[in-house]
Backbone as CSV, one residue per row, in Angstrom:
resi,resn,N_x,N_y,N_z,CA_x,CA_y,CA_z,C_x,C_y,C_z
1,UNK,57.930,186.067,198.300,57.630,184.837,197.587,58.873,184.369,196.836
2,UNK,59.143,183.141,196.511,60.040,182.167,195.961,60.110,182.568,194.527
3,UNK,61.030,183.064,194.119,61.554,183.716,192.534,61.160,182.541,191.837
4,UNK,61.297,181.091,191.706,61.244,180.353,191.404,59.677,180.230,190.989
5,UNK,59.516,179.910,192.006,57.852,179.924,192.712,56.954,180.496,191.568
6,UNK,57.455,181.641,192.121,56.817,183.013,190.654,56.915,182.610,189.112
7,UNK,58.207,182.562,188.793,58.092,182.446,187.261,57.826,180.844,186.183
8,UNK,57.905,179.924,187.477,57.620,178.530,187.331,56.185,178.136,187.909
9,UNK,55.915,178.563,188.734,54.567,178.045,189.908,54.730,177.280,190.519
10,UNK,53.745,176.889,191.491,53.843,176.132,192.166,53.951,174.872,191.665
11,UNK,54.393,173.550,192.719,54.832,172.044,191.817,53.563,171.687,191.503
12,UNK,52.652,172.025,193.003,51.410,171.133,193.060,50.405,171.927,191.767
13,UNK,50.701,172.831,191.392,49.974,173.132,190.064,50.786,172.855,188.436
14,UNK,51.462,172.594,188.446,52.122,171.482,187.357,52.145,170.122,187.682
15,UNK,51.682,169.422,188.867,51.313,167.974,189.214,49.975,168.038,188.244
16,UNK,48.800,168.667,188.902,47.675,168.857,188.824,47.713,169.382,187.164
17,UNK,47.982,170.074,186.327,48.165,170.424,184.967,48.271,168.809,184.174
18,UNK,49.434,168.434,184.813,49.929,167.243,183.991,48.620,165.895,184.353
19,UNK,48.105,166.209,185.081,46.867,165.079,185.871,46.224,165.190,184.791
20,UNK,45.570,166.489,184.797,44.443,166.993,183.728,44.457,166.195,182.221
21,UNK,45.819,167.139,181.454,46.220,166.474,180.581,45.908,165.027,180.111
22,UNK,46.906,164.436,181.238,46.769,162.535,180.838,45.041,162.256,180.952
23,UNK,44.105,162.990,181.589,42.528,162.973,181.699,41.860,163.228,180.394
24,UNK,42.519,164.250,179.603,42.156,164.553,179.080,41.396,164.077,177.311
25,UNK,40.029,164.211,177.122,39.065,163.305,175.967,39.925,163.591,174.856
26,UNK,40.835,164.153,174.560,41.718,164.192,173.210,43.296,163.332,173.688
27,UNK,43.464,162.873,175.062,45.187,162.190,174.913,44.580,160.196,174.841
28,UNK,45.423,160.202,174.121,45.005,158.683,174.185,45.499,157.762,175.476
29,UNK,44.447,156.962,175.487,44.797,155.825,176.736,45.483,155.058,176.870
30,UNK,46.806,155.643,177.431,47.986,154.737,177.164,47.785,153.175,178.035
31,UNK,46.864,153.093,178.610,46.589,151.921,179.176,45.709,150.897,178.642
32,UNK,45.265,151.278,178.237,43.936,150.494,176.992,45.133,149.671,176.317
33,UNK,44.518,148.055,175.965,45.728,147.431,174.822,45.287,147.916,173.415
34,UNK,45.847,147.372,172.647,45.483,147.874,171.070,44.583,147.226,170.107
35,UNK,44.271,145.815,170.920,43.253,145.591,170.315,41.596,146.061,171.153
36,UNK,41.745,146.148,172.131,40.332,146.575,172.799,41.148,148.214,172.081
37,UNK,41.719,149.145,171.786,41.141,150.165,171.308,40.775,150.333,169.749
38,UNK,41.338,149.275,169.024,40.947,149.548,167.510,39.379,148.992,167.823
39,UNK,38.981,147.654,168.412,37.971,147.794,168.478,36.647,148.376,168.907
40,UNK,36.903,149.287,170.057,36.093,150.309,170.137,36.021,151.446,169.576
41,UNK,37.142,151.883,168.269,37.336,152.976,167.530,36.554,152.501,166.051
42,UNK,37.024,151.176,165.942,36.325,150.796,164.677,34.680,150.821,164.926
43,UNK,34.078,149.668,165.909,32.469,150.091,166.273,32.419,151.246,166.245
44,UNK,32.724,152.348,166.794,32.395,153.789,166.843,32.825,154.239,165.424
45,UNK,32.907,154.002,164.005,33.670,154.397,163.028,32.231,153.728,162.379
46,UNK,31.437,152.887,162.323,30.467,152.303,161.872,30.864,150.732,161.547
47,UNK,31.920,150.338,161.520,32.434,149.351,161.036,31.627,147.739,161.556
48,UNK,31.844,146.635,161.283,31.722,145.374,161.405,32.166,143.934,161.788
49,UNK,32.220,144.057,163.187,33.579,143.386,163.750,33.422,141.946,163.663
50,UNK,33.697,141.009,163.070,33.534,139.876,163.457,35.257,138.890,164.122
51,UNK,35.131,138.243,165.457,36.061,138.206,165.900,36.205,136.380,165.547
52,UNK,37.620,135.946,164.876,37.084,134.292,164.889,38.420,133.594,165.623
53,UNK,38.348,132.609,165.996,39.471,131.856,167.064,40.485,130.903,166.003
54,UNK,39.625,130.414,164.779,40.590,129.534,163.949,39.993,130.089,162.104
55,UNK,40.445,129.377,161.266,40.242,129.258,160.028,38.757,128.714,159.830
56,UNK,38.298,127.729,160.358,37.011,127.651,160.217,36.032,128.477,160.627
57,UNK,36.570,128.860,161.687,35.242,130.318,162.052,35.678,131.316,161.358
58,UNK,36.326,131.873,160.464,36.584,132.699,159.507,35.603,132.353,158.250
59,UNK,35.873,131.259,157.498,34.963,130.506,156.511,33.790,130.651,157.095
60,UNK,33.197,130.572,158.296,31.919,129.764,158.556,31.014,131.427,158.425
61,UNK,32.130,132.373,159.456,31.592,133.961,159.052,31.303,134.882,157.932
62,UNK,32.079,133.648,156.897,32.338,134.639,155.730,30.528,134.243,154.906
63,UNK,30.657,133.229,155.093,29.254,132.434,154.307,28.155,133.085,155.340
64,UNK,28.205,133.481,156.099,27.212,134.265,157.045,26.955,135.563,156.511
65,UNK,27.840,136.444,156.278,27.866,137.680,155.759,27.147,137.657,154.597
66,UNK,27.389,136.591,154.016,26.629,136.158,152.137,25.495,136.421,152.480
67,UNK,25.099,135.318,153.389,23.572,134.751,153.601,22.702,136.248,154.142
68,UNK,23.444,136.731,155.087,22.725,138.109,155.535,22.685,139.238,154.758
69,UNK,23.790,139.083,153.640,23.429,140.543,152.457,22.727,139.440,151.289
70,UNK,22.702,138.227,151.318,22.272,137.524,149.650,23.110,137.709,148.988
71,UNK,24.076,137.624,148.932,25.317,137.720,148.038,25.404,136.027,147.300
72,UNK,25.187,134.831,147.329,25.631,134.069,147.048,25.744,133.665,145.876
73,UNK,26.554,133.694,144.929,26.409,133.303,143.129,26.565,134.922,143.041
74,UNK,27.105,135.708,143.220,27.149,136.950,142.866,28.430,137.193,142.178
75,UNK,28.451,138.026,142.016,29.888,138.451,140.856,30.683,139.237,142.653
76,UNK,32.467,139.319,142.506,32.997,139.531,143.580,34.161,140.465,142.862
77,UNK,34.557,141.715,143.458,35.902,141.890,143.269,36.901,141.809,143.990
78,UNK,37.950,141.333,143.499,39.141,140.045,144.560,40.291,140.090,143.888
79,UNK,41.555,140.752,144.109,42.758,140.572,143.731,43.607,139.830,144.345
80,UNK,43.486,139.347,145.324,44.110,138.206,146.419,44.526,136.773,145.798
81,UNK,44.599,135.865,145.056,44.662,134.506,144.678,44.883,133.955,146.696
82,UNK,45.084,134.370,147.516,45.338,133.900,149.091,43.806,133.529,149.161
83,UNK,43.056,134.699,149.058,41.479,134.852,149.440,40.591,133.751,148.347
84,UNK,40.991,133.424,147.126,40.213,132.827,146.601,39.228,131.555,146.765
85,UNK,39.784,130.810,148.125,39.436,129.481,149.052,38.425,129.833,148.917
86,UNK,38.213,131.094,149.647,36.669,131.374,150.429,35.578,131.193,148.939
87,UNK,36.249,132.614,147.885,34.997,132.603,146.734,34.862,131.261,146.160
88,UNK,35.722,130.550,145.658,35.392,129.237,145.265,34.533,128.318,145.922
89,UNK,34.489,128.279,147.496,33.891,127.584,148.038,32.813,127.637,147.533
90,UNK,32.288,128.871,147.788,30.999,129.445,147.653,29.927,129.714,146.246
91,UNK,31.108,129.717,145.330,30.613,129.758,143.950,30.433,131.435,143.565
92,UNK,31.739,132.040,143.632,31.316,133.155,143.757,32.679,133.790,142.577
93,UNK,31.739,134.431,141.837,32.715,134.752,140.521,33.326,135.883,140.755
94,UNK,35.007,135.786,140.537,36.012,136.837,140.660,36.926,137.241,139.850
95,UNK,36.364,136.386,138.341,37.339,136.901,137.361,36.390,137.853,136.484
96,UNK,37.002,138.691,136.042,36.590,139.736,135.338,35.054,140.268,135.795
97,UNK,34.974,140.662,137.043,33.277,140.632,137.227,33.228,142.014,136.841
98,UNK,32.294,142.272,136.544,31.397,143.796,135.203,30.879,144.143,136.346
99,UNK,29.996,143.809,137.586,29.435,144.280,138.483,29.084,143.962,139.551
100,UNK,30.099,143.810,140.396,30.537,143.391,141.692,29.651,143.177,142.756
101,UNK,29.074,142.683,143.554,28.102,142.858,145.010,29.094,143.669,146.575
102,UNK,30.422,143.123,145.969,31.259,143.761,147.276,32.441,143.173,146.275
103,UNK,33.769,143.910,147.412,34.969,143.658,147.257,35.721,142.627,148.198
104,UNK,36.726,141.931,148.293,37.087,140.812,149.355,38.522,140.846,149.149
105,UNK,38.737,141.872,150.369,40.662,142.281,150.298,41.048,141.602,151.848
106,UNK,42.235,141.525,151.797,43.061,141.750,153.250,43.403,143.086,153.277
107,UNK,44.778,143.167,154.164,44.939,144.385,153.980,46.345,144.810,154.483
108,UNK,46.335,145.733,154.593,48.154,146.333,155.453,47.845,146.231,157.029
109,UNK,47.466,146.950,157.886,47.068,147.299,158.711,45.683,147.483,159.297
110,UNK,45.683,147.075,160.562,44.561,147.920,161.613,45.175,148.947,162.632
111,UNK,44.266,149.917,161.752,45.258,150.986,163.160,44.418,151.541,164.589
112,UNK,44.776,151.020,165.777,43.637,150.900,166.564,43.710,152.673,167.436
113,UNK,44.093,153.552,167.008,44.185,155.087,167.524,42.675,155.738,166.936
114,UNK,42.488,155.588,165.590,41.096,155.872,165.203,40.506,154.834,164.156
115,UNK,40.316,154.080,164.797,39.847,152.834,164.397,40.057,152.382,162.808
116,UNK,40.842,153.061,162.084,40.944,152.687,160.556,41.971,151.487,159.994
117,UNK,41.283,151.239,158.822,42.554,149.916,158.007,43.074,150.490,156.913
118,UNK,44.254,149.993,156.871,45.757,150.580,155.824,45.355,150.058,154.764
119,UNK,44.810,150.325,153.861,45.559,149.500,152.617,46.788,149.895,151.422
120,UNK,47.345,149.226,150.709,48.332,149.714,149.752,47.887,149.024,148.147
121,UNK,48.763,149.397,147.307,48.527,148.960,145.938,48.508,147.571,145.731
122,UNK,48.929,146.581,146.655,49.130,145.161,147.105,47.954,144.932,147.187
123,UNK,47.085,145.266,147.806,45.554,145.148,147.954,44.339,145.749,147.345
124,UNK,44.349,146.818,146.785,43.297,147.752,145.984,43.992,147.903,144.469
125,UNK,45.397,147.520,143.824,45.927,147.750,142.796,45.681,149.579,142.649
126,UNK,45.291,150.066,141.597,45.503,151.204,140.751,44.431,151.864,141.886
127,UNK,43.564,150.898,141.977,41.777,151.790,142.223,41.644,152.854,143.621
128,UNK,41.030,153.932,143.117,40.362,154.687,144.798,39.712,154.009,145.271
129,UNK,39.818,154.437,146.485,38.491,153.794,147.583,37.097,154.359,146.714
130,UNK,36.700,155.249,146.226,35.545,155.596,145.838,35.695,154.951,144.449
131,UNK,36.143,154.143,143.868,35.855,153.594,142.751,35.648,151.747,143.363
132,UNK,35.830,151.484,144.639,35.503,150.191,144.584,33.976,149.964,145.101
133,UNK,33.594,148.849,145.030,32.169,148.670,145.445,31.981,149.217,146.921
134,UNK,30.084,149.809,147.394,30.503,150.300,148.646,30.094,149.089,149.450
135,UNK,30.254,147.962,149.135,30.312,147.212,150.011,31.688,145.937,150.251
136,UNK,32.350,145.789,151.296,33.785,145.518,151.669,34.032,144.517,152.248
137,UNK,34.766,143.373,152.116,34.501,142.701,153.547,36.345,142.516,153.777
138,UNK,36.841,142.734,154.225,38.069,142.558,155.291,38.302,141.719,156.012
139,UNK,39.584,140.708,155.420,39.736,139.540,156.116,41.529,140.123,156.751
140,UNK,41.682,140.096,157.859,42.934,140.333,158.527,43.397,139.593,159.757
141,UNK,44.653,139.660,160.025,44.561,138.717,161.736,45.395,139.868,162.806
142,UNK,45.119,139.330,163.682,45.048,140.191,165.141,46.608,140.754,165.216
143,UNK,47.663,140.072,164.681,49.059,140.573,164.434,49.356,141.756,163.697
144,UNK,48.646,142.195,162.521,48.355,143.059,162.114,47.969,144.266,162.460
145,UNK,47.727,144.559,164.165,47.231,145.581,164.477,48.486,146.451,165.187
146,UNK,48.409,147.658,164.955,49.308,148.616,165.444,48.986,149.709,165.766
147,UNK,49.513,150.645,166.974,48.345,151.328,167.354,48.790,153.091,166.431
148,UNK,49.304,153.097,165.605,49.013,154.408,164.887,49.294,154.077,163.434
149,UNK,48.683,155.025,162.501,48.915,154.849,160.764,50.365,155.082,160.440
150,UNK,51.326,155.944,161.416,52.390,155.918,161.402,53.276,154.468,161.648
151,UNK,53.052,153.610,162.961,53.579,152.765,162.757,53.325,152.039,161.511
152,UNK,52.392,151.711,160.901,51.599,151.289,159.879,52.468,151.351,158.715
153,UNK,52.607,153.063,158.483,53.852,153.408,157.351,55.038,152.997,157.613
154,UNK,55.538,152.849,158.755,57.119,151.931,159.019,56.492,150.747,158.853
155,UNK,56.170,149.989,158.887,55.931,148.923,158.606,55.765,148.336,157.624
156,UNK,54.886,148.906,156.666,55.273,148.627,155.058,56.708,149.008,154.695
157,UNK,57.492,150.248,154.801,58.637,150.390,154.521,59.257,149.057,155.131
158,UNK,59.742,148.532,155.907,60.313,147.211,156.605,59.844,146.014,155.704
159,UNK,58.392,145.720,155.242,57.526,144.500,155.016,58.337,144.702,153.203
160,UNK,58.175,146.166,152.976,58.384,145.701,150.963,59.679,146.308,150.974
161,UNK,60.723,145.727,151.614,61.759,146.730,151.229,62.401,147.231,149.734
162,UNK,62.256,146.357,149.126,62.720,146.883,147.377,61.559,146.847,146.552
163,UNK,60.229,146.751,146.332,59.333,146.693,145.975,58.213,147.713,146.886
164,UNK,58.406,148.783,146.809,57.651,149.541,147.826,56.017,149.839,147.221
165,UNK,55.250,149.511,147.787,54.107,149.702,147.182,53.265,151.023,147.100
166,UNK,52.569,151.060,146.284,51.754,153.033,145.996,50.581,153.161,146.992
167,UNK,50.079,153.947,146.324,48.274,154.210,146.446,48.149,153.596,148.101
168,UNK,49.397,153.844,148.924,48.744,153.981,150.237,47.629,154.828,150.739
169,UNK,46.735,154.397,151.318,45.620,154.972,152.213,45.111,154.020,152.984
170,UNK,43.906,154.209,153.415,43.249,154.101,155.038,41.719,154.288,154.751
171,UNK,41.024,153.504,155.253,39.591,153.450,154.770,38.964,153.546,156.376
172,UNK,38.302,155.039,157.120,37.946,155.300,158.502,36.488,155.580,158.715
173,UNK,35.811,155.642,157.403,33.990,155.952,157.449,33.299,154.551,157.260
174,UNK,32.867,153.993,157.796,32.077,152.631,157.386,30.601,152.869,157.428
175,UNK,30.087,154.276,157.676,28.287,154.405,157.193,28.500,155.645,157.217
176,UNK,27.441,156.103,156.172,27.239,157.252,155.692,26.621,158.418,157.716
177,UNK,27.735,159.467,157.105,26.905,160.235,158.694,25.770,161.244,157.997
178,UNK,25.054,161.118,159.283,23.902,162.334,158.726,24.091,163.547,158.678
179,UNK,25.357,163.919,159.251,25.340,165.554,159.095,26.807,165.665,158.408
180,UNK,27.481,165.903,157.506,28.523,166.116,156.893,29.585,167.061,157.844
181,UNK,31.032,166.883,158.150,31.664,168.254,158.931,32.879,168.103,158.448
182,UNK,33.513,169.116,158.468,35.011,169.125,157.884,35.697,168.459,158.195
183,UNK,35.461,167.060,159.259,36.235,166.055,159.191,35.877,164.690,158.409
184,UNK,34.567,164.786,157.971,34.248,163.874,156.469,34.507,164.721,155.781
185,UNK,35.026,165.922,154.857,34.736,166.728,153.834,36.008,165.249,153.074
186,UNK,35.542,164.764,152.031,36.156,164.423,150.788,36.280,163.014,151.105
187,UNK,35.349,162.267,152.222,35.673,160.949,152.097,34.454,160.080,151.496
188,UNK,34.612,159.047,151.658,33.674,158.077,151.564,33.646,157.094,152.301
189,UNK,32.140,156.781,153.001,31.685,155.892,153.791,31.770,154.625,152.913
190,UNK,32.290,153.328,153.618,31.620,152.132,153.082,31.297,151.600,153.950
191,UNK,30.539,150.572,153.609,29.603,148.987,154.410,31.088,148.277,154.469
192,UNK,31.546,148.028,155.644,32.192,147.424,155.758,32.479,146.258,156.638
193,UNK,32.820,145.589,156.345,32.905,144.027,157.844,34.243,143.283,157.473
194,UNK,34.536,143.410,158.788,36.213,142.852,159.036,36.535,141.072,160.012
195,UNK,36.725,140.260,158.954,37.066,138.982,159.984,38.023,139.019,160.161
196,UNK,38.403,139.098,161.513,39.953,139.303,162.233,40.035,137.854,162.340
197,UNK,41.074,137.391,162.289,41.668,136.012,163.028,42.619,136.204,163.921
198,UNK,42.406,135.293,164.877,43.436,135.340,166.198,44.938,134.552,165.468
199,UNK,45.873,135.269,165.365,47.163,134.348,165.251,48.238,134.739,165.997
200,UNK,47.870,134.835,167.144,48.991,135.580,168.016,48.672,134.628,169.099
């Protein structure tokens, strides 16, 4: 037999190895684009996809979301002055609210590898995710998406270059699971719903 042969193997069983592999339910689909995979990572994450084509179907979704939780005239928490269009429209109080119905951020990122969104101190200020309301709504556009939390972190480094922002994290539970496992141990689920806008 082929010395080679022996301590390497055969080709056709390192063809077949490497087949497996790229098959394999843990390598990601390098063929999938990045937005069909954040969005099938986010649905599978519990999340709330709403997809809109312009600025008015953004507005028109956002007053939908109201109407379907009753939110309207409610107290809001909102650090954005960008986002404020929407609460004003609506009559929806965002200064100093004592007790919020939801929160109304943008954000850093969508990271479409396991369906989660970036945020930084730009968007949540000081606060944990478990100190904001558990209900969220996420306004972002389709440019924004990148397919790992790593690109995500180059990307803020690039976006704030002398002003680098803190309290980076990533918000990946959007409903409570029924059985707890060491890959929820220490998070928190929120209600969450995301209006993407197309600007690409």
């Amino acid at each position: 037999m082929n010395i080679f042969k022996k301590i390497f193997g055969k080709q056709d069983e390192a063809v077949n190895q490497e087949k497996n592999f790229e098959t394999s339910q843990y390598a990601p689909d390098i063929n999938t684009p990045v937005d069909e995979l954040f969005t099938i990572n986010f649905k599978n994450n519990g999340g709330k996809f709403i997809y809109c084509s312009n600025m008015e179907e953004a507005h028109e979704n956002f007053e939908n979301i109201l109407e379907e939780n009753d939110w309207f005239e409610n107290e809001v928490q909102c650090f954005d002055s960008r986002l404020y269009n929407f609460l004003d429209e609506n009559r929806l109080e965002y200064k100093n609210a004592a007790n919020p119905s939801f929160f109304f951020t943008a954000c850093e990122n969508l990271i479409a590898d396991e369906g989660s969104i970036l945020f930084s101190s730009k968007q949540l200020k000081q606060f944990k995710i478990d100190e904001l309301p558990t209900n969220i709504i996420v306004y972002a556009s389709t440019s924004q998406l990148l397919m790992t939390k790593g690109d995500g972190l180059r990307n803020i480094k690039t976006k704030y270059d002398k002003e680098y922002p803190t309290n980076i994290t990533a918000i990946k539970y959007f409903e409570k699971t029924k059985e707890e496992d060491f890959l929820h141990y220490g998070s928190c689920h929120k209600n969450l719903y995301l209006i993407l806008l197309e600007d690409l």
